[in-house]
C-alpha positions as a printed Julia matrix, in Angstrom:
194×3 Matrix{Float64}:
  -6.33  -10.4    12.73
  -7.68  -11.87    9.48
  -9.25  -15.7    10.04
 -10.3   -16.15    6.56
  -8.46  -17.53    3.8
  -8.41  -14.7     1.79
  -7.91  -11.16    2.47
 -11.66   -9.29    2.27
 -12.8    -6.88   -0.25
 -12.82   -3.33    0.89
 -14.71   -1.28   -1.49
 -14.26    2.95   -1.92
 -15.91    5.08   -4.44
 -14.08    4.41   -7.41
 -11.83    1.37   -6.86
 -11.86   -1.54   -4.56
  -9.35   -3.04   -2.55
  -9.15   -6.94   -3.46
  -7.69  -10.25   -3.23
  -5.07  -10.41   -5.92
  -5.92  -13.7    -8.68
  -3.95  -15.13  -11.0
  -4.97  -13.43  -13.99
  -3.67  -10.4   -12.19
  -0.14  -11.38  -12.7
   0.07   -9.33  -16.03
  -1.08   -6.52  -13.9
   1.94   -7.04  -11.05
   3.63   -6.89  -14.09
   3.15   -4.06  -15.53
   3.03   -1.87  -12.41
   6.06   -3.28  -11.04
   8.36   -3.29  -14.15
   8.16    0.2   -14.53
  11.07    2.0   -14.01
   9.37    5.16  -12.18
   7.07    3.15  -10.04
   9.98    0.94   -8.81
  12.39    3.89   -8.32
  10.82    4.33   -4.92
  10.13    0.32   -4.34
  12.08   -1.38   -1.91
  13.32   -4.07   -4.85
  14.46   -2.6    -8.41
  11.62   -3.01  -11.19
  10.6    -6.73  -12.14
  12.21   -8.06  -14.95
   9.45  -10.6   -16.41
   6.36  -11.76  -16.18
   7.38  -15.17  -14.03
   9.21  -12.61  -11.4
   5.38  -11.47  -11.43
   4.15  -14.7   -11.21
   6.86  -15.06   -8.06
   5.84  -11.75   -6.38
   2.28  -13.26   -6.83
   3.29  -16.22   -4.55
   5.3   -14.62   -2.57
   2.3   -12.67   -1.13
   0.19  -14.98   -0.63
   2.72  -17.3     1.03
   3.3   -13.81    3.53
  -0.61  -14.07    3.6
  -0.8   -17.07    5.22
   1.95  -16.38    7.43
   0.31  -13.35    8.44
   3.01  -11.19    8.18
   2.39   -9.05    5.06
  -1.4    -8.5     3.76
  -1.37   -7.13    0.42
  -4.84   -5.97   -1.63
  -4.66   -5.38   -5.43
  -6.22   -1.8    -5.83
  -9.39   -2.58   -8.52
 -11.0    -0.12  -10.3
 -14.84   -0.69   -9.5
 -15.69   -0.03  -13.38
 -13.89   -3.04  -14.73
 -12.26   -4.47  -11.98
  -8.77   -3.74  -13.29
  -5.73   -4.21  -11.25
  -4.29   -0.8   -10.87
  -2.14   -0.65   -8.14
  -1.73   -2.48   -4.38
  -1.76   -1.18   -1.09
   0.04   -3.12    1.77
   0.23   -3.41    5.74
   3.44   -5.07    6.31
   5.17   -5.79    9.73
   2.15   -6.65   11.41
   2.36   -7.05   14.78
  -0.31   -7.58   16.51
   0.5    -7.39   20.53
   1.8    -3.38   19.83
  -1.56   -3.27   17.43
   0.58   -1.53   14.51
   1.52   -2.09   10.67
   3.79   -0.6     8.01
   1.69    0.77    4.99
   3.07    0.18    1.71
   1.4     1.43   -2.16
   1.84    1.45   -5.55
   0.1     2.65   -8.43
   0.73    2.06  -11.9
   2.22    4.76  -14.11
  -0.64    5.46  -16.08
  -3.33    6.22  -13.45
  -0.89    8.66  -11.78
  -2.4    12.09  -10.66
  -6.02   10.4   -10.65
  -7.07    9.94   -6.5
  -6.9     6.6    -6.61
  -4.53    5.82   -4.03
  -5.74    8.38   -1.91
  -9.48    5.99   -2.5
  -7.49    3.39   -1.55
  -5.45    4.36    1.11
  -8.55    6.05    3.04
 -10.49    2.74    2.86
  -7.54    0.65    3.78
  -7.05    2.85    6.78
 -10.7     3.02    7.7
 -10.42   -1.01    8.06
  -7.13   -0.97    9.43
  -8.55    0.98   12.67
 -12.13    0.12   12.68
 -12.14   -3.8    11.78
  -7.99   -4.9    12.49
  -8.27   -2.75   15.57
  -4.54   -1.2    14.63
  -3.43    1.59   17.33
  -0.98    2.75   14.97
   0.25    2.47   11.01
   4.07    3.44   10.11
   5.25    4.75    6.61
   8.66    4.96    5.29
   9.33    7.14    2.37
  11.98    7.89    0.43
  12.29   11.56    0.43
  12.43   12.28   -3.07
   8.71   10.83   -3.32
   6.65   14.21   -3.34
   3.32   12.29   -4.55
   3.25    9.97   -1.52
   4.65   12.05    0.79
   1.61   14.28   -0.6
  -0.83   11.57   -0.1
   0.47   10.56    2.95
   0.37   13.93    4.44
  -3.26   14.91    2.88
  -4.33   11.25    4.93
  -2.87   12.99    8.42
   0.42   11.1     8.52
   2.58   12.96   10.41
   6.65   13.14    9.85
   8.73   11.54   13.05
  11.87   10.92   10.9
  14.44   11.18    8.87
  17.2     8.1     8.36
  19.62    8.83    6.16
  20.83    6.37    3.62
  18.69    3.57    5.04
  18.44    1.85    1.83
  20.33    0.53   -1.29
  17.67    0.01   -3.74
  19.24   -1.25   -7.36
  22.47    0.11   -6.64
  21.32    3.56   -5.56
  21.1     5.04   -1.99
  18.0     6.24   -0.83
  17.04    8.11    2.58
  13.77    7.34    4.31
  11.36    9.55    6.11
   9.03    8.01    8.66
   5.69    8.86    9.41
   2.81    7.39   11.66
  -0.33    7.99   11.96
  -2.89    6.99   15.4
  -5.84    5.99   15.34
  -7.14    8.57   17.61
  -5.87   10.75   14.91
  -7.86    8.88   12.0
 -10.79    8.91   14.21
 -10.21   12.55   14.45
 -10.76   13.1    10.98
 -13.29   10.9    10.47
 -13.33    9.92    6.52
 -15.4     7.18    5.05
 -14.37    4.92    2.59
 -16.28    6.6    -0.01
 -15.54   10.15    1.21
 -13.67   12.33   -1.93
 -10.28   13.0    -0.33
  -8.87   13.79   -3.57
């Protein structure tokens, strides 16, 4: 899938999808200790900066595996870890992923993950040759369902009380989108899908 020994940069219009650094760790921070973003995590909200630090080596070590690839989401002004977007459970003989994203709290409502998302999806089909990506959402998650939906993910499922996430019980939706679908629709990386 990926021979390198980094992930590759995947620029869109206003962010870029990128290798995640060190110094980002303050970033994994604060997107993943908030309370809100986590909420619809798979893991509750991290407590400290050296669970950051662990996260941090934790995806690289999936990296090299090649099990989980996971981009920071950069904004292109400053280059500013914002959020990450993820195809986990790669497997490549069926050709299909799980997509996973999160933005931080602050740059809610703004199109970035939809940015994101479309560029990740463009290289997903076009470069990794994926037949098919999977999403599981927790219900309750209008903006990604939203986002999700707007990208042509279509609903397959519903599995209820799939998770126990920080002591709470969550359902999941599934959705999946084809790449005869994407293809269908055609958007560029840069394209305004906002």
């Amino acid at each position: 899938m990926i021979d390198s020994d980094k992930l590759p940069t995947i620029p869109a219009n206003r962010v870029v999808l990128r290798w995640l650094e060190n110094d980002d760790v303050e970033s994994l921070f604060s997107i993943f200790s908030h309370r809100e973003v986590a909420r619809y995590w798979s893991s509750p909200p991290l407590p400290s900066l050296a669970h950051a630090k662990e996260l941090l080596t934790e995806i690289r070590d999936c990296f090299e595996k090649k099990s989980l690839f996971q981009w920071g989401v950069a904004r292109a002004d400053n280059n500013l870890i914002v959020g990450t977007c993820t195809l986990a459970s790669l497997d490549p003989s069926n050709r299909r992923a799980e997509v996973g994203f999160a933005l931080g709290h602050a740059h809610w409502g703004q199109g970035y993950i939809t940015e994101a998302l479309t560029a990740l999806f463009h290289f997903a089909f076009n470069e990794l040759n994926l037949h098919r990506i999977e999403a599981d959402v927790d219900p309750r998650n209008a903006a990604s369902i939203k986002a999700l939906e707007r990208l042509g993910f279509q609903r397959e499922g519903h599995l209820r009380e799939r998770w126990i996430v920080n002591g709470e019980i969550q359902d999941a939706l599934y959705y999946g989108l084809l790449a005869r679908e994407w293809v269908k629709r055609s958007p560029k990386p840069g394209d305004n899908t906002r």
